[in-house]
C-alpha positions as CSV (number, residue, x, y, z in Angstrom):
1,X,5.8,8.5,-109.8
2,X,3.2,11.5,-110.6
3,X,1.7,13.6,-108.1
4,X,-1.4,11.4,-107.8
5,X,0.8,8.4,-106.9
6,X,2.4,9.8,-104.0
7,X,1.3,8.6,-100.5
8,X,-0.2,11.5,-99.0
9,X,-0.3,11.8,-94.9
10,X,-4.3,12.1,-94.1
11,X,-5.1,15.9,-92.9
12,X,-8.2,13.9,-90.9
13,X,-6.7,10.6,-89.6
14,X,-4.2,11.8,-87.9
15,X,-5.4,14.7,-85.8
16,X,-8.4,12.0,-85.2
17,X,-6.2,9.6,-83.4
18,X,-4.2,11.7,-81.2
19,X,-7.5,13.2,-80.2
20,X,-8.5,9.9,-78.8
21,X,-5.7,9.3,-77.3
22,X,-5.9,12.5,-75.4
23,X,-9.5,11.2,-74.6
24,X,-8.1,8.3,-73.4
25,X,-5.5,9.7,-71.7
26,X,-8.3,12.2,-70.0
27,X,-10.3,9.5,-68.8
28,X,-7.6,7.9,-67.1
29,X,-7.2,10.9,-65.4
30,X,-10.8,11.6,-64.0
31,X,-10.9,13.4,-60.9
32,X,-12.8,12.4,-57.8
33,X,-15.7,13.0,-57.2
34,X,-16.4,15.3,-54.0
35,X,-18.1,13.4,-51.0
36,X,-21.5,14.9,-49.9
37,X,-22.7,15.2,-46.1
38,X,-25.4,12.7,-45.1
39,X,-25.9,9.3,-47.4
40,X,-24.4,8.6,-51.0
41,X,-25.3,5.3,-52.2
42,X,-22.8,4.6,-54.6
43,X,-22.6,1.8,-57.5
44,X,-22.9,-1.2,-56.7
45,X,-25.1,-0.9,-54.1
46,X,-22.1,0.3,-52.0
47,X,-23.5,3.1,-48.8
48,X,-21.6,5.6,-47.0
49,X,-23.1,7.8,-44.6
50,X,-20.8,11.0,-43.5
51,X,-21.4,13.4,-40.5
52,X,-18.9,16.2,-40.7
53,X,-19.5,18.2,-37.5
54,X,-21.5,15.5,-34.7
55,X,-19.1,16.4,-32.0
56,X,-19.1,19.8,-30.3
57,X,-15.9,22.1,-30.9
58,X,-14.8,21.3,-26.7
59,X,-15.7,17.6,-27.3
60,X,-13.4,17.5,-30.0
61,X,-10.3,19.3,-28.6
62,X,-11.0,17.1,-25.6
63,X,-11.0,13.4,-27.4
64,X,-7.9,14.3,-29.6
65,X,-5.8,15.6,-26.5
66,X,-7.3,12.1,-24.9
67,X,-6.2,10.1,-27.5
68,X,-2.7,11.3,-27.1
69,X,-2.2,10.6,-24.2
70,X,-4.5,7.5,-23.3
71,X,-3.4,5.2,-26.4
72,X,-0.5,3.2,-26.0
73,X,0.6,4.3,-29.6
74,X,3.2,1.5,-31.5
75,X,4.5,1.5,-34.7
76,X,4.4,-2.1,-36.4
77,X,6.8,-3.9,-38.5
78,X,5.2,-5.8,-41.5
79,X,6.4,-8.3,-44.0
80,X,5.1,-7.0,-47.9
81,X,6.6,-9.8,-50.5
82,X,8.9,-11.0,-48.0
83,X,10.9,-7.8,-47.0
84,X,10.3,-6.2,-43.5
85,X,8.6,-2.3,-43.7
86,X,7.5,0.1,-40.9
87,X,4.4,1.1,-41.5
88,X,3.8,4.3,-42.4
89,X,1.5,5.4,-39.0
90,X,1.1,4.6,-35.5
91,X,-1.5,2.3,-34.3
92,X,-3.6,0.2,-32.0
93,X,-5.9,-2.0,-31.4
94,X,-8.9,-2.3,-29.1
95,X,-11.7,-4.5,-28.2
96,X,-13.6,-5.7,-25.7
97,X,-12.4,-9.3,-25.4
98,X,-8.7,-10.1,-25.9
99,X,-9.9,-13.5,-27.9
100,X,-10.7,-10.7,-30.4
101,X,-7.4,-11.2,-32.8
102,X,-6.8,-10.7,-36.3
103,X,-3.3,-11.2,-38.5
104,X,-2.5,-9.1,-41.5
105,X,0.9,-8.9,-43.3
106,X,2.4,-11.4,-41.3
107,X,1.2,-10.4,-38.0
108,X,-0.9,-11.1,-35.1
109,X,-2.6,-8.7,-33.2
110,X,-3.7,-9.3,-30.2
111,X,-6.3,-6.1,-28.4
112,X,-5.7,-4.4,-25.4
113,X,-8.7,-3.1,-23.3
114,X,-10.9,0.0,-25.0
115,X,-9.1,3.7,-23.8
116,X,-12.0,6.1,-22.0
117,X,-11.7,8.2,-24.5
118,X,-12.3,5.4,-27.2
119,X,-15.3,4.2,-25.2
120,X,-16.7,7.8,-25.5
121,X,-16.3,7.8,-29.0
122,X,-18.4,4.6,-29.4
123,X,-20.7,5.9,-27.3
124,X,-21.3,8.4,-29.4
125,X,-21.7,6.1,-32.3
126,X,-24.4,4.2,-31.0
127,X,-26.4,7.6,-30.9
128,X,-26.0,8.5,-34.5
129,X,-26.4,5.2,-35.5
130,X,-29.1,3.3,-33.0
131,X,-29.1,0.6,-35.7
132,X,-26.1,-0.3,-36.1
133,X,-24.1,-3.2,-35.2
134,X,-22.8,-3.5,-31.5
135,X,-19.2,-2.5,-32.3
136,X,-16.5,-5.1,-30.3
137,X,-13.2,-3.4,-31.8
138,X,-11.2,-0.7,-32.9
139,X,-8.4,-0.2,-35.0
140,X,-6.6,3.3,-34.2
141,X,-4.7,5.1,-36.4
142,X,-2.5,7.9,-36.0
143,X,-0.5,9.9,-38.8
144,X,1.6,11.9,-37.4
145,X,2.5,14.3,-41.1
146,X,1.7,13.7,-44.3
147,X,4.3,11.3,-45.2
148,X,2.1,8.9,-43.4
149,X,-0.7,7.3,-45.2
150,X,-2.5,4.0,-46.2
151,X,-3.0,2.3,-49.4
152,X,-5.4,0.9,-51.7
153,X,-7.8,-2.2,-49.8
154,X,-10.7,-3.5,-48.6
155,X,-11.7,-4.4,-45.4
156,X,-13.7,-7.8,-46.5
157,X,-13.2,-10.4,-44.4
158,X,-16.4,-12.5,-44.1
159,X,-15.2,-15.1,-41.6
160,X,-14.5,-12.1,-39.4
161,X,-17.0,-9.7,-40.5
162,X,-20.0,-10.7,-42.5
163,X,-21.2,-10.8,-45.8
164,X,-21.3,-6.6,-45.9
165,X,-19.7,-4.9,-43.0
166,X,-20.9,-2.0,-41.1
167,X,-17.6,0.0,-40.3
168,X,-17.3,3.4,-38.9
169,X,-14.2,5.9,-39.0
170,X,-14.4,8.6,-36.8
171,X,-11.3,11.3,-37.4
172,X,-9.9,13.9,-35.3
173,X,-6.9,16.3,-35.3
174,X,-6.1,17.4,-39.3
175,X,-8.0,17.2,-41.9
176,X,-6.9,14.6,-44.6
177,X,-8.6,13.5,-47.8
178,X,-10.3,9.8,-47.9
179,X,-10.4,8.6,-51.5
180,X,-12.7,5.6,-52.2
181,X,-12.0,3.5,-55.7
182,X,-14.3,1.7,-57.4
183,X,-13.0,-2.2,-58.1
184,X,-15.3,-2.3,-61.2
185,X,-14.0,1.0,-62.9
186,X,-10.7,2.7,-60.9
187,X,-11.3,5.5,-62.6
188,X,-14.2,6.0,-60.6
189,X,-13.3,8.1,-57.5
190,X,-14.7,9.4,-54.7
191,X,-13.1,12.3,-51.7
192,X,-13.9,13.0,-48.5
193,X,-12.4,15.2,-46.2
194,X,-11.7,13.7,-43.0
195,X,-10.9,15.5,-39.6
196,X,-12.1,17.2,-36.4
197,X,-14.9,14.5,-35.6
198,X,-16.4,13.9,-38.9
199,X,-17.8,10.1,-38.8
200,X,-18.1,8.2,-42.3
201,X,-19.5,4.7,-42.7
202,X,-19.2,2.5,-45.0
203,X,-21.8,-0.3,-45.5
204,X,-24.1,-1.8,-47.9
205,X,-21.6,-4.0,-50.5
206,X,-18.9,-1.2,-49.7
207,X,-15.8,-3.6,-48.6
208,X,-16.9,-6.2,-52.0
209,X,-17.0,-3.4,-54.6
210,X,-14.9,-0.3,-53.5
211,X,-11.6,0.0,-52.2
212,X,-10.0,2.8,-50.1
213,X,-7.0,4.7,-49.0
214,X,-5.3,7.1,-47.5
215,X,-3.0,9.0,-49.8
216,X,0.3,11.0,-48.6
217,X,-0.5,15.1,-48.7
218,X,2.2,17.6,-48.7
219,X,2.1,19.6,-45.4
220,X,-0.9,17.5,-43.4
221,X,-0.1,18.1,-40.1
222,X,-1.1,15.1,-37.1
223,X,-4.3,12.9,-37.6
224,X,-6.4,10.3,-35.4
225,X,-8.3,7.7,-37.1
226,X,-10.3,5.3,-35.2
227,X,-12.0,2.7,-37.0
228,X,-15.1,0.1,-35.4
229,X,-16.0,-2.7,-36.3
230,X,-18.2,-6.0,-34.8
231,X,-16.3,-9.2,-35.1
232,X,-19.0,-11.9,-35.5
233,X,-16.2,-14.9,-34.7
234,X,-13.8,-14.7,-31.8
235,X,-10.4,-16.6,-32.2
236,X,-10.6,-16.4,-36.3
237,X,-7.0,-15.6,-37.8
């Protein structure tokens, strides 16, 4: 075999592939996008409006001692491909009629009666948002470190909810990152930072096209999290 017969490795193919591969790789890894304050409309056709700062600084040390002490905090049991977990965070629920129930991950909650402080919280709501929906429940949340945290989901649920949603988390105590994900591309990623009153809401075809979570962070100290939403059908499970 001569010289010229020799299989020669290619000085340009190879460099070339694992430069899209690290391209590939790099895309995987996109990060988030950072959450701006007011409205985003995202892609497809999915809103969120965020208020960081629309409770005072006395209002705001007030509500998160209140919901301390005025929430009858429980930690739930839940059945994930048929094993039994705690979840990760305190919770509960409240509404304004007890007929207001909902199941998820083999359970069925049944609401107890709004907290003052909760009631306050809506109230406050209803003057950022004069347009919106006439909010019946709320799902409380409370992570007590950052080992707590919620996954990756949607909260669409038509029978209960509508077609598109309008749902409003308010958070207090620590701050903790929101990511959203798009379903379409979940490399498509978008942050906000969540604590000491700031209000995000989620509407337009959020809940069909985006999905969002809560991730564990290293060091987060205690968070609230109270989420509203109007339930259209009373009874559905």
């Amino acid at each position: 075999m001569t010289h010229f017969d020799r299989p020669v490795a290619s000085p340009i193919l190879r460099p070339h592939v694992v430069f899209v591969a690290a391209m590939s790789e790099k895309r995987k890894r996109r990060e988030p996008a950072s959450g701006r304050e007011g409205r985003t409309a995202l892609a497809d056709g999915a809103l969120i409006d965020f208020h960081r700062r629309p409770f005072t600084a006395d209002a705001v040390g007030a509500l998160t001692d209140a919901l301390r002490r005025e929430v009858p905090w429980t930690q739930r049991t839940v059945t994930v491909f048929g094993k039994k977990h705690l979840e990760p965070r305190l919770q509960c629920y409240q509404a304004d009629d007890a007929s207001l129930v909902y199941k998820y991950s083999g359970l069925t909650i049944v609401p107890v009666a709004f907290s003052p402080c909760v009631l306050a919280i809506r109230n406050r709501l209803f003057e950022l948002f004069p347009g919106s929906p006439r909010y019946n429940t709320c799902l409380l949340n409370r992570y007590r470190n950052g080992d707590d945290s919620m996954g990756w989901h949607t909260d669409q649920d038509v029978a209960r909810y509508g077609q598109d949603p309008h749902i409003a988390s308010v958070s207090f105590g620590a701050e903790r990152t929101f990511r959203l994900r798009r379903i379409a591309d979940e490399g498509e990623k978008v942050d906000y930072v969540l604590g000491g009153g700031a209000v995000l809401v989620m509407h337009g075809t959020t809940q069909r096209t985006w999905q969002h979570s809560v991730p564990k962070q290293k060091s987060a100290l205690e968070r609230f999290n109270l989420t509203f939403r109007h339930i259209i059908a009373k009874g559905v499970v």
